[in-house]
Biopython code that builds the backbone (N, CA, C, O; Angstrom):
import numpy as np
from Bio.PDB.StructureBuilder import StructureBuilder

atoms = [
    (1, "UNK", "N", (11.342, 15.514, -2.846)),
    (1, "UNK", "CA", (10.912, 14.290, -2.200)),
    (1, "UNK", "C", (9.447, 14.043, -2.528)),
    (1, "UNK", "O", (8.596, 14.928, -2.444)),
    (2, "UNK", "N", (9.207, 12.843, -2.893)),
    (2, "UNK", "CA", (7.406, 12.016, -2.638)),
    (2, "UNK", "C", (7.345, 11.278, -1.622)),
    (2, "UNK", "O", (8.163, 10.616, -0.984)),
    (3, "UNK", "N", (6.029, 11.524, -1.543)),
    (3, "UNK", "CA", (4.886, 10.132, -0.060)),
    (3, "UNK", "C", (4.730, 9.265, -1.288)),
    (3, "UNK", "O", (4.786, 9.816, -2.387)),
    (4, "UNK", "N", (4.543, 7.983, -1.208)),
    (4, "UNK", "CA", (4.211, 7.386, -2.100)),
    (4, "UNK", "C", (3.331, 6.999, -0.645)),
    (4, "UNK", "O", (3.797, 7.001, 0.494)),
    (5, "UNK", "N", (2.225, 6.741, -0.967)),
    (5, "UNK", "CA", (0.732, 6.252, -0.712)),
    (5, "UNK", "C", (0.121, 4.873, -0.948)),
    (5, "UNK", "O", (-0.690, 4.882, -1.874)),
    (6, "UNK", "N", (0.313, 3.568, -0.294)),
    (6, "UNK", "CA", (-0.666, 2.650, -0.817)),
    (6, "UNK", "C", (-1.088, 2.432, 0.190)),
    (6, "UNK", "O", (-0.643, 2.726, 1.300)),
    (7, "UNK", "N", (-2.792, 1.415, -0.350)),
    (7, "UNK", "CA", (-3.964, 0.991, 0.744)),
    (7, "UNK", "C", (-3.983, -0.402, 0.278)),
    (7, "UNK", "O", (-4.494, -0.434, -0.842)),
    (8, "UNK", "N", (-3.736, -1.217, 0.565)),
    (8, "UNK", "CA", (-3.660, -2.730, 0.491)),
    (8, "UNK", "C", (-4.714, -3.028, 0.886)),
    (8, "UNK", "O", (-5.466, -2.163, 1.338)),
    (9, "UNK", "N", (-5.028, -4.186, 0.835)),
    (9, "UNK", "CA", (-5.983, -5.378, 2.236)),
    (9, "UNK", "C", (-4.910, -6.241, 2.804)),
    (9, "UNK", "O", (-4.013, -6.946, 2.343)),
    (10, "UNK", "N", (-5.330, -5.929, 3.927)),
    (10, "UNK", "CA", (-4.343, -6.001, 5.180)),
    (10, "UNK", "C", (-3.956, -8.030, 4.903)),
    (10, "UNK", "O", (-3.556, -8.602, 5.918)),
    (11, "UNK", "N", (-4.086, -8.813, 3.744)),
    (11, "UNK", "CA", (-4.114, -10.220, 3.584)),
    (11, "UNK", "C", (-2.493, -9.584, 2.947)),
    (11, "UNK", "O", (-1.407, -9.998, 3.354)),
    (12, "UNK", "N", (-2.628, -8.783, 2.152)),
    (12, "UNK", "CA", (-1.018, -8.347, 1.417)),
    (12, "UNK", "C", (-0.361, -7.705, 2.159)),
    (12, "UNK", "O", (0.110, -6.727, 1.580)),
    (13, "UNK", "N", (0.010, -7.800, 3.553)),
    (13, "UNK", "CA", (0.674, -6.909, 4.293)),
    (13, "UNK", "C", (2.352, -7.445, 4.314)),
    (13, "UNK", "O", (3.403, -6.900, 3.978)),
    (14, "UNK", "N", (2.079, -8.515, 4.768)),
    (14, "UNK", "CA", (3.608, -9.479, 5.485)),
    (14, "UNK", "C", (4.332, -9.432, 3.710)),
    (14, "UNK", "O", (5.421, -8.874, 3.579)),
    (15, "UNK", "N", (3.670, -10.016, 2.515)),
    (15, "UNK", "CA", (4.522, -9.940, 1.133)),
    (15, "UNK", "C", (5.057, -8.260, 0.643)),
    (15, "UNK", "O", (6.122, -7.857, 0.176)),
    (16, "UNK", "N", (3.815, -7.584, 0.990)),
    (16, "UNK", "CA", (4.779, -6.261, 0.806)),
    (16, "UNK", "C", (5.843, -5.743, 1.462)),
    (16, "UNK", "O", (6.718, -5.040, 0.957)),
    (17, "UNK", "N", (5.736, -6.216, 2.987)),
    (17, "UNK", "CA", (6.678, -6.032, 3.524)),
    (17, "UNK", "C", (7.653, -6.314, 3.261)),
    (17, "UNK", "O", (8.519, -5.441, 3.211)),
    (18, "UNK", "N", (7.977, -7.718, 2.959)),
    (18, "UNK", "CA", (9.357, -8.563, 2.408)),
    (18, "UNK", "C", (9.732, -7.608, 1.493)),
    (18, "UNK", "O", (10.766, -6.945, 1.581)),
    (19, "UNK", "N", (8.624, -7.495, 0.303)),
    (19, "UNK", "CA", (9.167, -6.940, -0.753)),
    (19, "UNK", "C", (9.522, -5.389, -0.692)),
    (19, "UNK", "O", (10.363, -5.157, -1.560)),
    (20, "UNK", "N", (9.209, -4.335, -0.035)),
    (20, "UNK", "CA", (9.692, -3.611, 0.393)),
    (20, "UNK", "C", (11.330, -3.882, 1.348)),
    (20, "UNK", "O", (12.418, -3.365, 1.096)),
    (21, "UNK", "N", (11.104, -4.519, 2.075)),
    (21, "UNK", "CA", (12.396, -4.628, 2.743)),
    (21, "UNK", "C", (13.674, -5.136, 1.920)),
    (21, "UNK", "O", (14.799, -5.094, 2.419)),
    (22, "UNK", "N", (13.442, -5.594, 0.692)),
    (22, "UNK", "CA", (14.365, -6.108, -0.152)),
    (22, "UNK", "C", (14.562, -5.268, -1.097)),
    (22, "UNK", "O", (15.171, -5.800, -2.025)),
    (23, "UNK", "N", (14.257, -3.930, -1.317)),
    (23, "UNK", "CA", (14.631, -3.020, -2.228)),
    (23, "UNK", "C", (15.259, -2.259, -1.741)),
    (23, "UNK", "O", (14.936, -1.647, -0.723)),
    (24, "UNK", "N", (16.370, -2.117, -2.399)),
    (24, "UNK", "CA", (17.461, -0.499, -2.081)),
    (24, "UNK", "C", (16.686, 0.616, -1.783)),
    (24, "UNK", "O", (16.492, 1.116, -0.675)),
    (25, "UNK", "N", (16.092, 1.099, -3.293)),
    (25, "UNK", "CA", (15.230, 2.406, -2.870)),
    (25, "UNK", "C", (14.347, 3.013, -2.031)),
    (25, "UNK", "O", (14.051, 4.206, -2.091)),
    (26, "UNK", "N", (13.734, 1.882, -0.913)),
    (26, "UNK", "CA", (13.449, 1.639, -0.138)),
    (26, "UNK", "C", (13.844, 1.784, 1.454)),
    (26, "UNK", "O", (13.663, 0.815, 2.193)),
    (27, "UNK", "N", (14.415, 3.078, 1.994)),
    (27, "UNK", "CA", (15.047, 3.184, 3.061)),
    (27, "UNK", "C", (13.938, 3.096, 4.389)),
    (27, "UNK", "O", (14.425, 3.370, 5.486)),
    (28, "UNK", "N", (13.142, 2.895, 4.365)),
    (28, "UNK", "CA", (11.819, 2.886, 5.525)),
    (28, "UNK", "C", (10.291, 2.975, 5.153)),
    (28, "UNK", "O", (9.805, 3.276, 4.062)),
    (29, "UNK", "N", (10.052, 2.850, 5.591)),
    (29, "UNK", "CA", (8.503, 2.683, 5.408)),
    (29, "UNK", "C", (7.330, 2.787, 6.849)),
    (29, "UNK", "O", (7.874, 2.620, 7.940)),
    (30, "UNK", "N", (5.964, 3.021, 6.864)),
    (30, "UNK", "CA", (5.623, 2.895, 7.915)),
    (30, "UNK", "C", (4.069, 2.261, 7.389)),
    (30, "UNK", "O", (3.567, 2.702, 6.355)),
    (31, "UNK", "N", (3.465, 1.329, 8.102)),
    (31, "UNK", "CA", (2.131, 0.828, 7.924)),
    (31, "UNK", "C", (1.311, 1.047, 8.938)),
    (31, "UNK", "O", (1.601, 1.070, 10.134)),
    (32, "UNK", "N", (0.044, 1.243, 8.325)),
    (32, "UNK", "CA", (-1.218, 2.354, 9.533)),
    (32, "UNK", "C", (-2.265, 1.220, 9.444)),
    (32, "UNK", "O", (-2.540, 1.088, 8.252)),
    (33, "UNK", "N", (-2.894, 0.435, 10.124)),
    (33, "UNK", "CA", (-4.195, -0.127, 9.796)),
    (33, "UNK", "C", (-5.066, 0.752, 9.372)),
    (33, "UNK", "O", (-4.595, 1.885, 9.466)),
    (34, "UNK", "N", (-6.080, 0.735, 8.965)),
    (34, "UNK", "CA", (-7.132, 1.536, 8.403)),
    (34, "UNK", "C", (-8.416, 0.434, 8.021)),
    (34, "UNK", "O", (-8.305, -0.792, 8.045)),
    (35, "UNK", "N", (-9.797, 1.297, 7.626)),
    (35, "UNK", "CA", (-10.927, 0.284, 7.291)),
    (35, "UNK", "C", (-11.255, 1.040, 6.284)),
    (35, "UNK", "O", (-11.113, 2.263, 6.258)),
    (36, "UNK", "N", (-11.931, 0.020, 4.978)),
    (36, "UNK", "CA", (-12.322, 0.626, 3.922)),
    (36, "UNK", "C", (-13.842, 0.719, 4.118)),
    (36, "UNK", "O", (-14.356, -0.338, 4.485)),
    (37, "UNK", "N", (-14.620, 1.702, 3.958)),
    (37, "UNK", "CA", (-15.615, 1.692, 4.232)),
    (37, "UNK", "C", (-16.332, 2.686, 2.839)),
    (37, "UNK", "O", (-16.020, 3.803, 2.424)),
    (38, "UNK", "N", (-17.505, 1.608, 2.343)),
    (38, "UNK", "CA", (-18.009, 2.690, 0.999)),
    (38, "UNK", "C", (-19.083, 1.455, 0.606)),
    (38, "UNK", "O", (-19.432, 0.526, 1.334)),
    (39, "UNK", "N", (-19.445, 1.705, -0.608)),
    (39, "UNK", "CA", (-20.337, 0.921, -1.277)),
    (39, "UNK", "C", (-19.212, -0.197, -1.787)),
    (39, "UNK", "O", (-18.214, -0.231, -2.507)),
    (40, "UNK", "N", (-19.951, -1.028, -1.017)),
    (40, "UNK", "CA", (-19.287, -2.678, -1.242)),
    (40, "UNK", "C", (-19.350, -3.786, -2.795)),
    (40, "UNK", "O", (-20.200, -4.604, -2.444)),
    (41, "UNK", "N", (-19.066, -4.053, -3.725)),
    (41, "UNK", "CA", (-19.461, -4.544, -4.627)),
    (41, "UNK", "C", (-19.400, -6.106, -4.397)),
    (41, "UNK", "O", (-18.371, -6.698, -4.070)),
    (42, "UNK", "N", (-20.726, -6.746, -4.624)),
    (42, "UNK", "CA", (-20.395, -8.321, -4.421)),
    (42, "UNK", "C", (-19.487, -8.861, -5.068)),
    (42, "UNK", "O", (-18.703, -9.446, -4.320)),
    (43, "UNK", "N", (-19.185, -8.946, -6.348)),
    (43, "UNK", "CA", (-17.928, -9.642, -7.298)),
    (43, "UNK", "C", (-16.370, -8.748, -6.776)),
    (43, "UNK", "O", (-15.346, -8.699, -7.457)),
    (44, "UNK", "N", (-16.558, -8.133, -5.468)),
    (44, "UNK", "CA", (-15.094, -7.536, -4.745)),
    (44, "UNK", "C", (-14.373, -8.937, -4.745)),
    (44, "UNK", "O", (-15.052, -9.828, -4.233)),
    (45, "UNK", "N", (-13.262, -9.272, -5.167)),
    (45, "UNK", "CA", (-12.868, -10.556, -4.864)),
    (45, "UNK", "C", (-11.902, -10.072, -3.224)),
    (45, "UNK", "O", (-11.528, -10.924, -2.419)),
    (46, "UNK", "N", (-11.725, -8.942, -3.092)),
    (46, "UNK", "CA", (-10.891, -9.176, -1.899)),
    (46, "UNK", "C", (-12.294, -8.833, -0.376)),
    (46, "UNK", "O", (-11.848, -8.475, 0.714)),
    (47, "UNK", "N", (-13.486, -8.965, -0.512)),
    (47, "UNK", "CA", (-13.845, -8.879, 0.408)),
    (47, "UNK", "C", (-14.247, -10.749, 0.857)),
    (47, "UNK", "O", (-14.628, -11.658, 0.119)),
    (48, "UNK", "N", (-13.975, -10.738, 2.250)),
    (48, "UNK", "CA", (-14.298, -11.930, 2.508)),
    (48, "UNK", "C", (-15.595, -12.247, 2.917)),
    (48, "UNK", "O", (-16.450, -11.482, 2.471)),
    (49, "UNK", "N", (-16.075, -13.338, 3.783)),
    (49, "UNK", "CA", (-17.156, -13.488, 3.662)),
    (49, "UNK", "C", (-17.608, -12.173, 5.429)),
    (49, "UNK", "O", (-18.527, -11.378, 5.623)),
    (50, "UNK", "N", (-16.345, -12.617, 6.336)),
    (50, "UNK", "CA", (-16.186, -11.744, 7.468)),
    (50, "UNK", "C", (-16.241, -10.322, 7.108)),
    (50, "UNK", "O", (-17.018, -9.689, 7.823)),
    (51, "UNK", "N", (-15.626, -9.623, 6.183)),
    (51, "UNK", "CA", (-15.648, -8.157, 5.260)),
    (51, "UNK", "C", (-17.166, -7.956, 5.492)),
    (51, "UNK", "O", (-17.673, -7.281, 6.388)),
    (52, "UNK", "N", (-17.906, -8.777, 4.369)),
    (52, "UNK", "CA", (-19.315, -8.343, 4.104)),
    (52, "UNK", "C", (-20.291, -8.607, 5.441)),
    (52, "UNK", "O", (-21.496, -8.360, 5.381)),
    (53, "UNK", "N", (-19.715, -9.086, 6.542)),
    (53, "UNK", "CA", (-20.782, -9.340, 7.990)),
    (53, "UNK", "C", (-20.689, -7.925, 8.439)),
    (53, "UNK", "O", (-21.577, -7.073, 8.403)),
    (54, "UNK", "N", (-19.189, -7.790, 8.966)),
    (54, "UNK", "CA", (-18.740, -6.438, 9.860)),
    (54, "UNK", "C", (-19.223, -5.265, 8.535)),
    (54, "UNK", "O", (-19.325, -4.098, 8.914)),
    (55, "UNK", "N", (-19.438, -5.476, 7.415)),
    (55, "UNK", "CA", (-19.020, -3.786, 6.554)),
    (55, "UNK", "C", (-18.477, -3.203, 6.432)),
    (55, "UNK", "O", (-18.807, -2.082, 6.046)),
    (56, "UNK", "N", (-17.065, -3.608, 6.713)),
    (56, "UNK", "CA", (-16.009, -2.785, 6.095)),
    (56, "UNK", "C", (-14.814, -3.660, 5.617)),
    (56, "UNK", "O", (-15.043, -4.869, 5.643)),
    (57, "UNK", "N", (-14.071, -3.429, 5.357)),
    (57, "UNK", "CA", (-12.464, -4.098, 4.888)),
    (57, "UNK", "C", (-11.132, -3.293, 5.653)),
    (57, "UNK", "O", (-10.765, -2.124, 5.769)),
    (58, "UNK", "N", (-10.692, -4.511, 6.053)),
    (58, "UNK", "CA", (-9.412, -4.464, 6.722)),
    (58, "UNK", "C", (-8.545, -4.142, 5.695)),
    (58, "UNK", "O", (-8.246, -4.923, 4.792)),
    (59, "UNK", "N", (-8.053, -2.791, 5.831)),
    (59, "UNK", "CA", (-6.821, -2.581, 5.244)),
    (59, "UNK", "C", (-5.626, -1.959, 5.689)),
    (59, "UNK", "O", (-5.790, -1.462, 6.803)),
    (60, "UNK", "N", (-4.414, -1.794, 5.203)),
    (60, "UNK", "CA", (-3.264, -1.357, 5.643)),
    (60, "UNK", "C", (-2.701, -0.352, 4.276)),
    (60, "UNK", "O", (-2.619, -0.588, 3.071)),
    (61, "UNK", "N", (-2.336, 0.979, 5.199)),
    (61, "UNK", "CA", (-1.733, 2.104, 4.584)),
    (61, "UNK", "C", (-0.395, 2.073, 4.677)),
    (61, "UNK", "O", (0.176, 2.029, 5.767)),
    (62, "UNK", "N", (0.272, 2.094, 3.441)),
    (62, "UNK", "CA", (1.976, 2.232, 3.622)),
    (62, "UNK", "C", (2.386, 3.703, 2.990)),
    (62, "UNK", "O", (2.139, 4.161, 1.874)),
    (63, "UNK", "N", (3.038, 4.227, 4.005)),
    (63, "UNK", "CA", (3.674, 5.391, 3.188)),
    (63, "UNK", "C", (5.369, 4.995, 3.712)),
    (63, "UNK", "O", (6.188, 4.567, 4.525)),
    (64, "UNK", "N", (4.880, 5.739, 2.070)),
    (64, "UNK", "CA", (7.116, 5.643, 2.068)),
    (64, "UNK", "C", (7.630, 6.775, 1.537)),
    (64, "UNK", "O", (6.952, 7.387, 0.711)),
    (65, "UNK", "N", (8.846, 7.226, 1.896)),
    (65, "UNK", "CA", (9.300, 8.837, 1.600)),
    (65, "UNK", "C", (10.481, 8.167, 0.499)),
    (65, "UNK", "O", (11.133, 7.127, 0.595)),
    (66, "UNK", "N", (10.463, 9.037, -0.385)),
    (66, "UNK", "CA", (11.598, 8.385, -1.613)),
    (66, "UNK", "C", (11.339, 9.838, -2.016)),
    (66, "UNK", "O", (10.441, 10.644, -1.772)),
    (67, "UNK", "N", (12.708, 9.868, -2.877)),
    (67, "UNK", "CA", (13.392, 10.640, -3.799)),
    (67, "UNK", "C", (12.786, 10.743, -4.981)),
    (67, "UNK", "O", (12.133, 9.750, -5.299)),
    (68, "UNK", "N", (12.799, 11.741, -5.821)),
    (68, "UNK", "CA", (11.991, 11.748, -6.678)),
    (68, "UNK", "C", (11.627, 10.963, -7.719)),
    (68, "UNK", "O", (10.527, 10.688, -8.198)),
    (69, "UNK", "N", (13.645, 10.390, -8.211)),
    (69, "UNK", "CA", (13.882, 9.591, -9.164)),
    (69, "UNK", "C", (13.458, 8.658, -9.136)),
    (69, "UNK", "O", (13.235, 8.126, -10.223)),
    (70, "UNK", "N", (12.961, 7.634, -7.376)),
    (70, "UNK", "CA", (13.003, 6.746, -7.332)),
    (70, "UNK", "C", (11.729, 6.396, -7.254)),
    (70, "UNK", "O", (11.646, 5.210, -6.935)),
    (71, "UNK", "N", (10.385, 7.056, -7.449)),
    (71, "UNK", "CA", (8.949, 6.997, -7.358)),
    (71, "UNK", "C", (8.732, 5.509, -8.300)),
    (71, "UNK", "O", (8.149, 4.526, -7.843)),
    (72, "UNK", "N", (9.371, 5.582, -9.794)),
    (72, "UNK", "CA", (9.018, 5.310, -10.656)),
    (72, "UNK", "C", (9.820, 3.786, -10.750)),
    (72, "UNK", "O", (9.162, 2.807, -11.102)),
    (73, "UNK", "N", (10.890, 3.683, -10.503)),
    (73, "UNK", "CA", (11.310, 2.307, -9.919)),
    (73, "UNK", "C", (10.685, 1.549, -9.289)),
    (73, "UNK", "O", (10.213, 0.560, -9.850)),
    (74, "UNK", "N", (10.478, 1.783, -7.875)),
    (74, "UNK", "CA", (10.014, 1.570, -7.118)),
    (74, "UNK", "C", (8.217, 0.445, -7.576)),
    (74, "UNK", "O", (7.880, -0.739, -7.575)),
    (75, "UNK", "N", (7.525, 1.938, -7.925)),
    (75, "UNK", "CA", (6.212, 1.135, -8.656)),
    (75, "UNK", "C", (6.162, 0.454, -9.512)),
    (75, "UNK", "O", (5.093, -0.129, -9.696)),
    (76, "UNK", "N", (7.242, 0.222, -10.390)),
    (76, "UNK", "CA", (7.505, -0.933, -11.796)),
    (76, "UNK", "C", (8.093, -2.043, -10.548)),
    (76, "UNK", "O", (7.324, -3.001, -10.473)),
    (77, "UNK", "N", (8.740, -2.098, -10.000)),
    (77, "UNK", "CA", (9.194, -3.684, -8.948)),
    (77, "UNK", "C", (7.848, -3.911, -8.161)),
    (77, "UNK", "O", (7.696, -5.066, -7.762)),
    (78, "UNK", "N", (6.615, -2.809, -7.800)),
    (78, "UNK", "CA", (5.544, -3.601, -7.114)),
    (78, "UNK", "C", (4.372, -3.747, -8.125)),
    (78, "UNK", "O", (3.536, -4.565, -7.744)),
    (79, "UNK", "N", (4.099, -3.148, -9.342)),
    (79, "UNK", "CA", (3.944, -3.777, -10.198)),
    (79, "UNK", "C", (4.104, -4.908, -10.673)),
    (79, "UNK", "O", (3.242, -5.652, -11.141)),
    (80, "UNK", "N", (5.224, -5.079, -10.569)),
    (80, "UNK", "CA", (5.952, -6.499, -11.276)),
    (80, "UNK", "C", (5.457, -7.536, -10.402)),
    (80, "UNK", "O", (4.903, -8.473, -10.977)),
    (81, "UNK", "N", (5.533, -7.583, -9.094)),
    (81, "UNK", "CA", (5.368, -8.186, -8.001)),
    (81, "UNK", "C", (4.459, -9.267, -8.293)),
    (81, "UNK", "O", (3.530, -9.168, -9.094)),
    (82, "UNK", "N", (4.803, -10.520, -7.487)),
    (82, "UNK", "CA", (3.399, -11.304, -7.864)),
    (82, "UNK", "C", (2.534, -11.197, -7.074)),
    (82, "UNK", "O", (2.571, -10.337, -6.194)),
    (83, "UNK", "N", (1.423, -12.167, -7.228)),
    (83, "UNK", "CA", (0.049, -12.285, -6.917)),
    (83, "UNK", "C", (-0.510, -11.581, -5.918)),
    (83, "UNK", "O", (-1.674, -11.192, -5.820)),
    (84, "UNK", "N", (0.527, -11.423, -5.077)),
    (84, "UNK", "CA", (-0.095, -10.951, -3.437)),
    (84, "UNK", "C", (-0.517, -9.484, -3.411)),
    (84, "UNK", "O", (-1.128, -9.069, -2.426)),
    (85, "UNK", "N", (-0.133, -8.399, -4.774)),
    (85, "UNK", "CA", (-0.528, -7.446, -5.065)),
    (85, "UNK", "C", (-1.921, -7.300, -5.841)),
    (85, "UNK", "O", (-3.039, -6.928, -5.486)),
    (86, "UNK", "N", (-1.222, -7.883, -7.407)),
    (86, "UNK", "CA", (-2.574, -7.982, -7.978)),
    (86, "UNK", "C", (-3.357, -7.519, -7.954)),
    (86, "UNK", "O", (-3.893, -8.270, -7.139)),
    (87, "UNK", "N", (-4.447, -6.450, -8.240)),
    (87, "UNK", "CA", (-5.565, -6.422, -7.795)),
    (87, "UNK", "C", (-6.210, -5.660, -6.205)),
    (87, "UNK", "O", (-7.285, -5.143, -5.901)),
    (88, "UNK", "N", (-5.099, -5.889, -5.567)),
    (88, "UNK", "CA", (-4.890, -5.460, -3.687)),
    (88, "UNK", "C", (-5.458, -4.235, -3.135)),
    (88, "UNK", "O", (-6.253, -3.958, -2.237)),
    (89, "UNK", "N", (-4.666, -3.514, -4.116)),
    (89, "UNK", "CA", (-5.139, -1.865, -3.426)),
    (89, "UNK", "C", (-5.144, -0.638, -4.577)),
    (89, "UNK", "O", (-5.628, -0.763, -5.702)),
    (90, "UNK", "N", (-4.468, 0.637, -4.023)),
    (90, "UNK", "CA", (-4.435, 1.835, -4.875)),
    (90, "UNK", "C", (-3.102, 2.143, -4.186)),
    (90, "UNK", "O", (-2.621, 1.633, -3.174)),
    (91, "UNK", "N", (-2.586, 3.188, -5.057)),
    (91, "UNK", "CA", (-1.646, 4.221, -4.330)),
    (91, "UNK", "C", (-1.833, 5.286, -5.638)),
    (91, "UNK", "O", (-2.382, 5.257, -6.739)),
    (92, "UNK", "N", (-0.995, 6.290, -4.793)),
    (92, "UNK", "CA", (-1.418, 7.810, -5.162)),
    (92, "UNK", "C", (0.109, 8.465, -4.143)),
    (92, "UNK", "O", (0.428, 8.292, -2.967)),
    (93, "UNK", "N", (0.899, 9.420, -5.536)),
    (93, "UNK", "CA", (1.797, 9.769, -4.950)),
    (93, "UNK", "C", (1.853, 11.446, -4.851)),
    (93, "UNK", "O", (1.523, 12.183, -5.780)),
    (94, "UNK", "N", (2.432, 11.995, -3.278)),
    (94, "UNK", "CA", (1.692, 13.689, -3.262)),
    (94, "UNK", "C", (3.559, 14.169, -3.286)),
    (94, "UNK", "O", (4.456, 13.345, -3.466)),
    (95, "UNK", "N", (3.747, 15.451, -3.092)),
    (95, "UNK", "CA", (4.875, 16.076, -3.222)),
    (95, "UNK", "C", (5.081, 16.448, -1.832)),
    (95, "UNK", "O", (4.076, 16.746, -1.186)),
    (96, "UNK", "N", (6.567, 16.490, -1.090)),
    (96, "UNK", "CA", (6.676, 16.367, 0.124)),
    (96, "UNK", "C", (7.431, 17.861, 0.042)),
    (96, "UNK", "O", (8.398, 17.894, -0.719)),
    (97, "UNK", "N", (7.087, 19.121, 0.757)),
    (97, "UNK", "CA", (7.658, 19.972, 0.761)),
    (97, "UNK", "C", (8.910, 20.062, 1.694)),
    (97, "UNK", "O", (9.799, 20.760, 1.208)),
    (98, "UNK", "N", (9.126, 19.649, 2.634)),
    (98, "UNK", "CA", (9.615, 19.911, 3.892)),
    (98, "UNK", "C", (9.673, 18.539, 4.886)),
    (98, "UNK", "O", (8.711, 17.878, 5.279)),
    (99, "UNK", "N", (10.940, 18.351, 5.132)),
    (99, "UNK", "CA", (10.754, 16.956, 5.962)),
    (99, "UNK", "C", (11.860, 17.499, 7.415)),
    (99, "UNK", "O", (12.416, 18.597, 7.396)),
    (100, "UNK", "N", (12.010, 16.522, 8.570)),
    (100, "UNK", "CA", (12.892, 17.217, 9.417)),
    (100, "UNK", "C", (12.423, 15.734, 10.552)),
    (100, "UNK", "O", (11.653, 14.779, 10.457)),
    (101, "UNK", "N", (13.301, 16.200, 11.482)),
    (101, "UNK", "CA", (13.385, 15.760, 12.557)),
    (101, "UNK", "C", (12.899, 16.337, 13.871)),
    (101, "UNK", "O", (13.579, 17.348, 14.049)),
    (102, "UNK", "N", (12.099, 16.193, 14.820)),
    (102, "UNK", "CA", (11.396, 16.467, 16.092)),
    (102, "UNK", "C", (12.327, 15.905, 16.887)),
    (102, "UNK", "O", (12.169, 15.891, 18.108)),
]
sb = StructureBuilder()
sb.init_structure("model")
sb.init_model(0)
sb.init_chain("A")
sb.init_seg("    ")
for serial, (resi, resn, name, xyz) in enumerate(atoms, 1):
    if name == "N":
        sb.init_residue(resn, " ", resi, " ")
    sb.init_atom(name, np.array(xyz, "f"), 0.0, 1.0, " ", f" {name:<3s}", serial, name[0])
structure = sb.get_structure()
């Protein structure tokens, strides 16, 4: 099993969602708010003008648990994806040793 890992700006939240919810490989998902906080670059096109007052960026963390095969699917359909990605965020995928139920 993989975490697949992305950090959006929380403006791409509701399109990933759709687009997550419309993929097979895709059995759940969970989204975390989070703030990006670091050295800000003015030509950031996703910081707004509100971003650069407060100092940080609104973003949203999605992790999703998938199968191994399906890491690579998965990122070619949000790849593919239009505009609302683009540019959006990062992801970074770790190896899941052990999963279960509480």
């Amino acid at each position: 099993m993989k975490l697949l890992t992305i950090i959006i700006h929380s403006s791409a939240q509701q399109g990933l969602a759709d687009q997550l919810r419309a993929m097979e490989q895709v059995t759940g998902f969970t989204f975390s708010r989070v703030e990006g906080h670091g050295v800000q670059a003015e030509n950031d096109n996703l910081l707004s003008a509100h971003d650069k007052v407060v100092g940080y960026t609104p973003r949203v963390r999605v992790d999703i648990l998938l199968a191994d095969e399906m890491v690579s699917d998965v990122l070619k359909i949000l790849s593919d994806a239009g505009s609302y990605l683009r540019g959006q965020g990062v992801y970074w995928v770790t190896e899941v040793t052990q999963t279960g139920y509480l």
